[in-house]
C-alpha atoms as an extended CHARMM CRD file, in Angstrom:
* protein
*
       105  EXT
         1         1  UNK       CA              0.0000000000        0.0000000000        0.0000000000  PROA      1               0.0000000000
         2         2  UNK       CA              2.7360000000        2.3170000000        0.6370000000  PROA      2               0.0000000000
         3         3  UNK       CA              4.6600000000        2.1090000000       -2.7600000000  PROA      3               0.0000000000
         4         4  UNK       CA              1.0180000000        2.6440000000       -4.5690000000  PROA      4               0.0000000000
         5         5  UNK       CA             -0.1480000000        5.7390000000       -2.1090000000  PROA      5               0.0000000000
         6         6  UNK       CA              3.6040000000        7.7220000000       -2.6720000000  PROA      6               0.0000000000
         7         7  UNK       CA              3.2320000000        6.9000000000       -6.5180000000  PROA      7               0.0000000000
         8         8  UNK       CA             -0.4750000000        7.9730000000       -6.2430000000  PROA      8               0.0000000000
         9         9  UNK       CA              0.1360000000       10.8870000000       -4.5190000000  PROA      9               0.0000000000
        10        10  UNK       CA              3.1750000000       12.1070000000       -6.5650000000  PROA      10              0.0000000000
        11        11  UNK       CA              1.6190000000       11.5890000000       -9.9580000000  PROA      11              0.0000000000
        12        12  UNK       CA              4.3980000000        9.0320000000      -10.7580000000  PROA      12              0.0000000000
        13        13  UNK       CA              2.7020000000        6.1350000000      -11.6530000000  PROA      13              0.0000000000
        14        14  UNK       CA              5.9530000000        3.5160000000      -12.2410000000  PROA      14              0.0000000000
        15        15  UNK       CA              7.8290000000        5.6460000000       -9.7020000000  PROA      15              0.0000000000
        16        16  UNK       CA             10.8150000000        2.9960000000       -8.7140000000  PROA      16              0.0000000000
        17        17  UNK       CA             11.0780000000        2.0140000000       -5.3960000000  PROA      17              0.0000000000
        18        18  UNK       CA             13.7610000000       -0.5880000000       -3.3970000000  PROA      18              0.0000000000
        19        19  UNK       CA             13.2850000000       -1.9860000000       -0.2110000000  PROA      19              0.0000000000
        20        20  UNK       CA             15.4740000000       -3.3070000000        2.2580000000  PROA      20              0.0000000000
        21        21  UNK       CA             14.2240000000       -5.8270000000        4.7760000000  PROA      21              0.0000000000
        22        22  UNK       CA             15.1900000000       -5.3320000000        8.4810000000  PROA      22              0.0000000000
        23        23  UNK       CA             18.1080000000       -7.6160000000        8.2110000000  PROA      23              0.0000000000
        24        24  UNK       CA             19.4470000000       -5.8310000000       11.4100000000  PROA      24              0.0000000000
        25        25  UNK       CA             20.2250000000       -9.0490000000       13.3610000000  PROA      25              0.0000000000
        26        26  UNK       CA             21.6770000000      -11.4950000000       10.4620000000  PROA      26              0.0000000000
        27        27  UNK       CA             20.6200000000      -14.6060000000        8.9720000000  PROA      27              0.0000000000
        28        28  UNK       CA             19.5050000000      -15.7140000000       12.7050000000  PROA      28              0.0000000000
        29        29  UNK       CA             16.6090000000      -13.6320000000       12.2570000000  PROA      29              0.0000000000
        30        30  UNK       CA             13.7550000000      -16.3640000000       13.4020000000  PROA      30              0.0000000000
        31        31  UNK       CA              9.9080000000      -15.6560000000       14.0510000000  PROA      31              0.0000000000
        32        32  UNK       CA              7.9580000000      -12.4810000000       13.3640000000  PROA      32              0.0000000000
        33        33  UNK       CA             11.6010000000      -10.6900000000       12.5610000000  PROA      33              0.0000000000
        34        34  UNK       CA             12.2100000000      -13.4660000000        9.8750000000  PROA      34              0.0000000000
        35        35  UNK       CA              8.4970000000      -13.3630000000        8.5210000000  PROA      35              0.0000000000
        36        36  UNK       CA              8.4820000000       -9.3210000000        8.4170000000  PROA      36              0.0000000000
        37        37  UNK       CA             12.2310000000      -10.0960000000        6.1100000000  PROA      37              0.0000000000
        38        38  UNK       CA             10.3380000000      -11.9410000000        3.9510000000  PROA      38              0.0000000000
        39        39  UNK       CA              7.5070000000      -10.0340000000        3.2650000000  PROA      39              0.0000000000
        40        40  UNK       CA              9.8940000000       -7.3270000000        2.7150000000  PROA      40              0.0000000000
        41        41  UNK       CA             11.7500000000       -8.9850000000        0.5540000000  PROA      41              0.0000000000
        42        42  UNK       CA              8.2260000000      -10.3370000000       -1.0690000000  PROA      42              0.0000000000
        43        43  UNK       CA              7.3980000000       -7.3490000000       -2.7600000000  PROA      43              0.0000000000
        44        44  UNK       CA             10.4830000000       -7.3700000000       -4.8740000000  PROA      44              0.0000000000
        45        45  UNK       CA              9.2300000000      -10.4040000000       -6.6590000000  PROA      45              0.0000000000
        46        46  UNK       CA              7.2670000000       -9.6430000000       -9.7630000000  PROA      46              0.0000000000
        47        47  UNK       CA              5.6060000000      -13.5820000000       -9.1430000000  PROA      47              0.0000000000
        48        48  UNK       CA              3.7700000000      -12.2230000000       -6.0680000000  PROA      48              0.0000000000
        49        49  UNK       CA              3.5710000000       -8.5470000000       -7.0440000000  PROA      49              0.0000000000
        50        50  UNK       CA              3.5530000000       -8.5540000000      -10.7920000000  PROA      50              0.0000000000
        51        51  UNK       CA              2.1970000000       -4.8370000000      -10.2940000000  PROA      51              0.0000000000
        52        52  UNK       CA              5.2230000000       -4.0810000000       -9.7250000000  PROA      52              0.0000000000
        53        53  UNK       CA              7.9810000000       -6.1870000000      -12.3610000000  PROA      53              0.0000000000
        54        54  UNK       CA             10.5450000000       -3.9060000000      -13.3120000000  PROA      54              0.0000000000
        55        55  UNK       CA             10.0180000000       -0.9280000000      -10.9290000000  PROA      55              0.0000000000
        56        56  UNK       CA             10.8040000000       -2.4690000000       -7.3010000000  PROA      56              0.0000000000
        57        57  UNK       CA             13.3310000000       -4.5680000000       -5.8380000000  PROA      57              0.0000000000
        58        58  UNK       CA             14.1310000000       -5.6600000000       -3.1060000000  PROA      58              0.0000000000
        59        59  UNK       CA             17.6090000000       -6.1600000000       -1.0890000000  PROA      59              0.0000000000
        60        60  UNK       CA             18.0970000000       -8.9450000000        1.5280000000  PROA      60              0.0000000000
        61        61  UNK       CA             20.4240000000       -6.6590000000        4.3930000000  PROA      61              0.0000000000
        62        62  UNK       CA             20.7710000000       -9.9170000000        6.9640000000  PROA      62              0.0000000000
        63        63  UNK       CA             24.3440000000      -10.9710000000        5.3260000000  PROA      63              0.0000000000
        64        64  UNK       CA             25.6360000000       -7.4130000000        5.9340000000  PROA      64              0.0000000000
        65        65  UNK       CA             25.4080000000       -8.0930000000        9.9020000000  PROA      65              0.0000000000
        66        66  UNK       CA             29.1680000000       -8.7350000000       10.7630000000  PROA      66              0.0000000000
        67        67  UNK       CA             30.3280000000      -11.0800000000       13.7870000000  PROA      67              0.0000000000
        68        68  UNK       CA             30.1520000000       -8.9770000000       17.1580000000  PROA      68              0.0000000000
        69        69  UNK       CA             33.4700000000       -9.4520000000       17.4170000000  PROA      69              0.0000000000
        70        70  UNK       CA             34.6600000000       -7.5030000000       14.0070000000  PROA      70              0.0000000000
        71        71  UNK       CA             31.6460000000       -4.5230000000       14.9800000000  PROA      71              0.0000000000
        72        72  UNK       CA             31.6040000000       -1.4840000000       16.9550000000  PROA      72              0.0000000000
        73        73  UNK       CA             29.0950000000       -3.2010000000       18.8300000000  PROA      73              0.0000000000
        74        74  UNK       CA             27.6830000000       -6.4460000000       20.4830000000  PROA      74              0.0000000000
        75        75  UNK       CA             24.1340000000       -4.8770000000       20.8520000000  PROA      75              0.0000000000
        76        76  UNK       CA             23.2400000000       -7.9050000000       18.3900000000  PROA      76              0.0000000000
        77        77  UNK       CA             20.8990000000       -5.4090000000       16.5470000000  PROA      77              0.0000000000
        78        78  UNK       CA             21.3160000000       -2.9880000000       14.1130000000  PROA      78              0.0000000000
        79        79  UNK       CA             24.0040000000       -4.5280000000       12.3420000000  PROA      79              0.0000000000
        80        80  UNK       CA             26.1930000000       -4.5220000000       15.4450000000  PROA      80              0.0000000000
        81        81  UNK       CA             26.5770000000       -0.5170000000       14.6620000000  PROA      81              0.0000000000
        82        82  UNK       CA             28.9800000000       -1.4090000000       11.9690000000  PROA      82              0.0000000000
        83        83  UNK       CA             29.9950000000        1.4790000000        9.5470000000  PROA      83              0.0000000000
        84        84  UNK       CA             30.4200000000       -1.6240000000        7.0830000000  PROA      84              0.0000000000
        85        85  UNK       CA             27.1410000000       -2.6120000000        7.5800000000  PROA      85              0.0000000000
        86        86  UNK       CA             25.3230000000       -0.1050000000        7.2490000000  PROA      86              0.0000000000
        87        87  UNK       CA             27.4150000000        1.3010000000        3.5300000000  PROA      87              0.0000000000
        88        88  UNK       CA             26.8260000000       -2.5590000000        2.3520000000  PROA      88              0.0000000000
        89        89  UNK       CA             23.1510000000       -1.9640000000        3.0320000000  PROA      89              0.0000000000
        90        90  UNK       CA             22.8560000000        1.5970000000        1.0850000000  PROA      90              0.0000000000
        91        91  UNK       CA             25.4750000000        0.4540000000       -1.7250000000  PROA      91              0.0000000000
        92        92  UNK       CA             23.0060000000       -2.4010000000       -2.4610000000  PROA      92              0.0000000000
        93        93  UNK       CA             19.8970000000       -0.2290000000       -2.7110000000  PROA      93              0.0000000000
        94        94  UNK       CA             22.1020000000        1.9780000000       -5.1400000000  PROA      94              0.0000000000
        95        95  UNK       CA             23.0330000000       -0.8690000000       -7.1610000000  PROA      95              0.0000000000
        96        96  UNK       CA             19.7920000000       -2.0670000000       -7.6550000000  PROA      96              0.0000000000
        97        97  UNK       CA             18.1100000000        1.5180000000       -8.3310000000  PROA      97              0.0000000000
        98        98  UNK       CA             20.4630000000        1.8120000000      -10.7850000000  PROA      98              0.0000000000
        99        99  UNK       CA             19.3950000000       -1.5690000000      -12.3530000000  PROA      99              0.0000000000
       100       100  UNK       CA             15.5240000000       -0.5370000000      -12.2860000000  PROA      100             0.0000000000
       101       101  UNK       CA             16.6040000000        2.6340000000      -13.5690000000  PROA      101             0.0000000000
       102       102  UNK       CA             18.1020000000        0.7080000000      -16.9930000000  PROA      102             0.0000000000
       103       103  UNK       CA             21.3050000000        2.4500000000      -15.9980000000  PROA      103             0.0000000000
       104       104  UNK       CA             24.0790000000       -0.3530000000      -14.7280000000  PROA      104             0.0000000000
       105       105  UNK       CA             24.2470000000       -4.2130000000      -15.5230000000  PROA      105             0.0000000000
């Protein structure tokens, strides 16, 4: 609902969006924090949201959480507060705006 009320609201029609799921806590993610990742990562997929082929993706952050010991942090959330972490997670929501956009490989 949110991607069609911001294009709605804009004008934009095929306005491209990319989501990243709340990978915060890794690929241990279990229960309602694993089911909200998928749904997140769900509306990326133009065979459950074919409204949307070609003009959202989606980016899986869980495999950007480092070990606690190689983060700032051992909060075990938030990607440990690792600088690393967090620049893997934008750099891959560049990389694939730049795919929807036609513009990289």
């Amino acid at each position: 609902a949110f991607i069609k009320d911001v294009r709605k609201d804009l004008g934009v029609p095929g306005l491209p969006f990319v989501i990243a799921n709340t990978g915060m806590v890794g690929m241990e993610a279990k229960g309602g924090r694993l089911e909200l990742c998928n749904m997140q990562m769900a509306v990326g997929d133009s065979s459950k949201h074919p409204e949307f082929a070609g003009t959202v993706a989606s980016v899986d952050t869980r495999p950007f959480k480092l070990p606690r010991e190689k983060a700032v942090s051992g909060f075990g959330y938030h990607w440990n507060h690792s600088a690393h972490s967090h620049w893997k997670v934008g750099e891959s929501m560049g990389k694939a705006m730049v795919r929807l956009l036609g513009l990289g490989k």
